[in-house]
N, C-alpha and C positions, 0 to 999 in steps of 0.2 A: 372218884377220880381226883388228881391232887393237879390241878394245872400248875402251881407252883412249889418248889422243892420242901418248901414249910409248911407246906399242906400235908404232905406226907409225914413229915420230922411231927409234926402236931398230933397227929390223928394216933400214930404210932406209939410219943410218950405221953401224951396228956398236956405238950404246951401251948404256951400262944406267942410264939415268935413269927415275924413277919418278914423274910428274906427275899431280897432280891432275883432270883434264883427262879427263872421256868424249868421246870421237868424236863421239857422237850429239848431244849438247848442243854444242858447238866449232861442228859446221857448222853446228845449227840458231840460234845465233849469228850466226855469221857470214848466215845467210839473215835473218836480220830485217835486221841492216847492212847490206845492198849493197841488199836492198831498199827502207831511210828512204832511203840515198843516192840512187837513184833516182827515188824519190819528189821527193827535195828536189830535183832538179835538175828535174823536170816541172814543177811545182808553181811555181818561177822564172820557167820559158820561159814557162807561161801566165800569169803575171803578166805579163812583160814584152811579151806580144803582144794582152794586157787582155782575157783570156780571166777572171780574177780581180783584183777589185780588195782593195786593202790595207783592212784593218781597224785601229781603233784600242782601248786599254788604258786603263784610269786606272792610272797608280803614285805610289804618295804616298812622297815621296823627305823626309829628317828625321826620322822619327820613331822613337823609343829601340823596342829590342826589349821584347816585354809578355811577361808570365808562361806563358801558354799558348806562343808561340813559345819560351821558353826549355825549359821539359819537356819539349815536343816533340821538341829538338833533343839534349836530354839524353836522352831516351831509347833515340832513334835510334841516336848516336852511340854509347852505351852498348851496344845491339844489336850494331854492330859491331866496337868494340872488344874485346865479349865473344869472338865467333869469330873475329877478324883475329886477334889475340894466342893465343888456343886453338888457331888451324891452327897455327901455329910450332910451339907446346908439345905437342900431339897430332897430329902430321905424318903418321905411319903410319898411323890411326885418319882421318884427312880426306882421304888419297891413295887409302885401300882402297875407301872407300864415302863421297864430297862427302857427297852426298843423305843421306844414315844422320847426318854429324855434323852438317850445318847442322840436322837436326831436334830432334839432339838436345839433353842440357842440358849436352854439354862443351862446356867454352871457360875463358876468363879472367877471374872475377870483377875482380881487380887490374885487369888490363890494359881491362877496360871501366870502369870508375869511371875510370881515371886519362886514358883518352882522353874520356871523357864529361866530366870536367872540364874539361880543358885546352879540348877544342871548347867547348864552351858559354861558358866567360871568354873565349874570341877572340871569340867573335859578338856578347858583351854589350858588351863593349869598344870592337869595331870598328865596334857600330849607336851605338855613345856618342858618338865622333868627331864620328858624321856625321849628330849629333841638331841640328836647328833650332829654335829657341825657340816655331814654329807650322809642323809641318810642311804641305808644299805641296803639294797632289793637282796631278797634271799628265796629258796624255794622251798616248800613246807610239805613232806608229808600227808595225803587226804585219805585216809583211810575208808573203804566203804559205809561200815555204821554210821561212819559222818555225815553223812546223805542222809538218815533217816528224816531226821526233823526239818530240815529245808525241805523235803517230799513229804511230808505233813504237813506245812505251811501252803505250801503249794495245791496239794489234792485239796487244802479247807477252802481255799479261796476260790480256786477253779470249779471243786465240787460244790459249793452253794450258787454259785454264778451260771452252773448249768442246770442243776437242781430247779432254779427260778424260770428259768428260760423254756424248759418243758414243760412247767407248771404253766407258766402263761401261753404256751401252743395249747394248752387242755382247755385253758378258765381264759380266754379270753376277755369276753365280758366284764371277771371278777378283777382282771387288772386295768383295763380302762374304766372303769367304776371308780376304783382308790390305787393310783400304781406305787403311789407313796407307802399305805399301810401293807401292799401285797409286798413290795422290796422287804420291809423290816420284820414283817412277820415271820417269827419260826415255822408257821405252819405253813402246806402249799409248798412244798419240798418234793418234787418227781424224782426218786433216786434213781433212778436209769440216766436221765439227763444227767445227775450228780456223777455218775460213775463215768460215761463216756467223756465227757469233758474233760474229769481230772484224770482217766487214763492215757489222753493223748498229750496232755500238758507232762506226765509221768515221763510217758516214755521220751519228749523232748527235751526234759533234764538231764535222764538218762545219758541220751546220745551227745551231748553236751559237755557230757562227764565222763561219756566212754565207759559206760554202763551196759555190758551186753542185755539188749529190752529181755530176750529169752527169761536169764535168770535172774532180772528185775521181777518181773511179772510172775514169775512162781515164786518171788520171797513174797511178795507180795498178797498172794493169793489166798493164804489160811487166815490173814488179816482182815481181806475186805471182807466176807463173807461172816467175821464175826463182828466185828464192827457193824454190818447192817445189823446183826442179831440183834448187837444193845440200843441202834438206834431207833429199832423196834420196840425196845421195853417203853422209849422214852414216848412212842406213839400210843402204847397203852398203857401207861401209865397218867400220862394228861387228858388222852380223850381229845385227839388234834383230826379227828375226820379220820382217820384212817382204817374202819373197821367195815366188816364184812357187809352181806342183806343180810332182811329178818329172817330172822332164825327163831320162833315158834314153837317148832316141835320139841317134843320131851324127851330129853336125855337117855341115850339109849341105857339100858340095865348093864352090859358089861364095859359102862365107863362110870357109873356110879359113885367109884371112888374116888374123883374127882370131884373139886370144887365146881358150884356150877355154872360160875364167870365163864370157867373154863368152854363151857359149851353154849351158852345164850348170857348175854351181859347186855344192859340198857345205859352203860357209861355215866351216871351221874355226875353232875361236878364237870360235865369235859371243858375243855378250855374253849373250843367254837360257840358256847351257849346252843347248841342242838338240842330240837326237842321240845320238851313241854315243861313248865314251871315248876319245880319239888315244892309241895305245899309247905309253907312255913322257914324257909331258906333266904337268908338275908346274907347278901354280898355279889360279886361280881360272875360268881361264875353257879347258876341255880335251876342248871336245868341238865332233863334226862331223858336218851330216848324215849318217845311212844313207847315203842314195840324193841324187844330184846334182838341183837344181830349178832354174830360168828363174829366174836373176840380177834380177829386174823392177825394183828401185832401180833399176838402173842404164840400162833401157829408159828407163822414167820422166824420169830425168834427162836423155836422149837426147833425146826430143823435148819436154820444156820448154825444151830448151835452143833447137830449132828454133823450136817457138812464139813462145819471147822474140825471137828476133831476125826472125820475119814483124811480130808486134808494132810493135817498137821500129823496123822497117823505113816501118810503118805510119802511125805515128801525126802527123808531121808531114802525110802528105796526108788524112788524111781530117779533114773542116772540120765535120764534125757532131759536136757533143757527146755521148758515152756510147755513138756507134757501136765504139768501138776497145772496150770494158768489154763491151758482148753481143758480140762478135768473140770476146774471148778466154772466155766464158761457154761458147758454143760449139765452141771448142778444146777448154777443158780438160773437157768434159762427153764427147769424144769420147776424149779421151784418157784417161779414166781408165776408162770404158765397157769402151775394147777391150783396155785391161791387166788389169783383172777378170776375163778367160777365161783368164789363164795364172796367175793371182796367188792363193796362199791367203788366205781370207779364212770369216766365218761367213757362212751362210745361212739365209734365214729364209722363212717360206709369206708372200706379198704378194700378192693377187688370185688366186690358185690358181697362181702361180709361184715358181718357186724361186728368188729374188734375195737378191744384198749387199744392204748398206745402199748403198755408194757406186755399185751399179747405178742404185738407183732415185735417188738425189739428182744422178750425173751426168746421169742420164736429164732431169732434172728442171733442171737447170743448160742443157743443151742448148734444150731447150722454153722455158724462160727468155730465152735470148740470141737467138734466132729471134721469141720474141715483143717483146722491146726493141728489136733492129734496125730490128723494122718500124715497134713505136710513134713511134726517134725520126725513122726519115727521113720518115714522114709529119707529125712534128712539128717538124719542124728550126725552128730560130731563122730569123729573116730573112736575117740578115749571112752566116748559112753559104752556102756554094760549092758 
């Protein structure tokens, strides 16, 4: 396992670079990016096939920067000048543990005052220029793709803040223990929590912006699904707890041809230190399960990756709005249902059964997209096909 992104880069060319860079966070980066990208390119087409029409801004163009803008920007700026200049000067100390230094109170006094100046006199200076003796409110064109990254911005924040919030309904315990180190760890991440969260913050931008949620939520739709996929690699690729029970038995004969991580893996290297001590392994992260368990990140990612592309295969033919959104409601309710039977997770008493959390909510997600299908083809637009 590579818990950090230079563990992989190392292993791969033969170096020894030490980067700041967790696996888990990398790809779950990268999963919001391909998924705004996505977004933004749907969010286009249905503009340009007037499925959304353009919305308009006021922006008042001349007018000098005010006092509240400038401390704002002073502060800000001073924020990160304090840890930009501090990762240089405490390198080993922000390579070992990101999460541990951005909390803490190292960094660069100097080096934040003196970029906190500098930004601040560009911005005073440069809204000086282009001050009008009455500045002029005008109204701006918002075309939809414009939306994409404010709802990237938005689903990150929303979706880690619900992501945490379910994690500690599960691990109780594990957050009143340490609620500091559970806040900043990347691992301990419920993405059902993450999903519900930033879908209803979504669709309140939306409506905001006069966004019909319908065909938000089906641009939307071929994105999330892959997007879980790759934040999936990044669960097996680190070794963040996310992986199945023991799995013992020997690899059936007509799967052969596969690697055989693929079928039973004991995670080595994973980033939780799970497990038992790898004889002779020196550094931070040196253990490996006991016993081999169902790889399930990587099922996971297996068929979101199918999903996305039934999806994405999808969503030009079907002409009803918010049908492609209960589509994949219905996929991924089934999909994460039937990974639940190989996948460690907690359980809890739920009507006199023993279910996950993400039993009952995919359960719930499924009964969901079953019930929207039918609302909307019984309710289709007229223009629809």
């Amino acid at each position: 396992m590579y818990p950090k992104l230079s563990d992989l880069i190392n292993d791969l060319f033969g170096t020894d670079i030490n980067l700041p860079i967790q696996s888990y966070g990398f790809f779950l980066a990268l999963a919001f990016i391909t998924g705004a990208f996505l977004i933004y390119r749907e969010l286009d087409r249905k503009e340009r096939e007037g499925f959304i029409s353009t919305t308009t801004k006021k922006v008042t163009k001349g007018k000098p920067a005010g006092y509240a803008e400038l401390i704002l920007n002073f502060i800000v700026s001073f924020i990160l000048g304090f840890k930009i200049v501090g990762f240089f000067l405490e390198y080993s100390m922000f390579v070992d543990n990101p999460q541990e230094f951005l909390a803490s109170t190292q960094g660069s006094w100097m080096g934040g005052l003196i970029i906190a100046i500098a930004y601040t006199t560009y911005l005073y200076y440069s809204k000086d220029k282009k001050k009008l003796a009455k500045p002029v409110t005008e109204k701006v064109v918002v075309h939809a793709k414009e939306h994409a990254f404010p709802i990237l911005f938005l689903a990150v924040i929303a979706g880690i803040l619900g992501a945490k919030v379910f994690h500690w309904f599960e691990n109780w315990d594990e957050f009143t223990s340490d609620p500091l180190g559970s806040l900043l760890s990347f691992s301990g991440l419920t993405f059902y929590g993450g999903l519900i969260v930033a879908f209803f913050s979504i669709l309140y931008y939306g409506e905001r912006h006069k966004i019909g949620w319908r065909y938000l939520t089906d641009a939307a739709a071929p994105s999330l699904i892959l997007a879980y996929g790759i934040g999936r690699i990044g669960c097996q690729v680190s070794g963040d707890g996310d992986w199945g029970i023991i799995n013992t038995s020997p690899k059936p004969g007509w799967l052969s041809f596969l690697p055989d991580w693929m079928w039973a893996f004991d995670f080595p290297h994973n980033v939780i230190n799970e497990g038992i001590l790898i004889p002779g392994c020196v550094g931070d992260h040196c253990f490996r399960l006991a016993e081999t368990v169902y790889p399930t990140a990587f099922y996971e990612t297996t068929m979101a990756v199918i999903i996305f592309a039934i999806l994405w295969s999808l969503r030009k033919k079907i002409k009803v709005p918010g049908v492609l959104f209960a589509i994949y409601l219905m996929f991924n309710g089934v999909e994460r249902f039937l990974i639940e039977k190989i996948r460690v997770n907690n359980v809890f008493d739920f009507l006199g059964m023993q279910v996950t959390q993400a039993e009952v909510i995919s359960s719930c997600m499924f009964i969901a997209g079953i019930g929207f299908l039918i609302y909307f083809l019984k309710n289709k637009p007229k223009t629809a096909v």
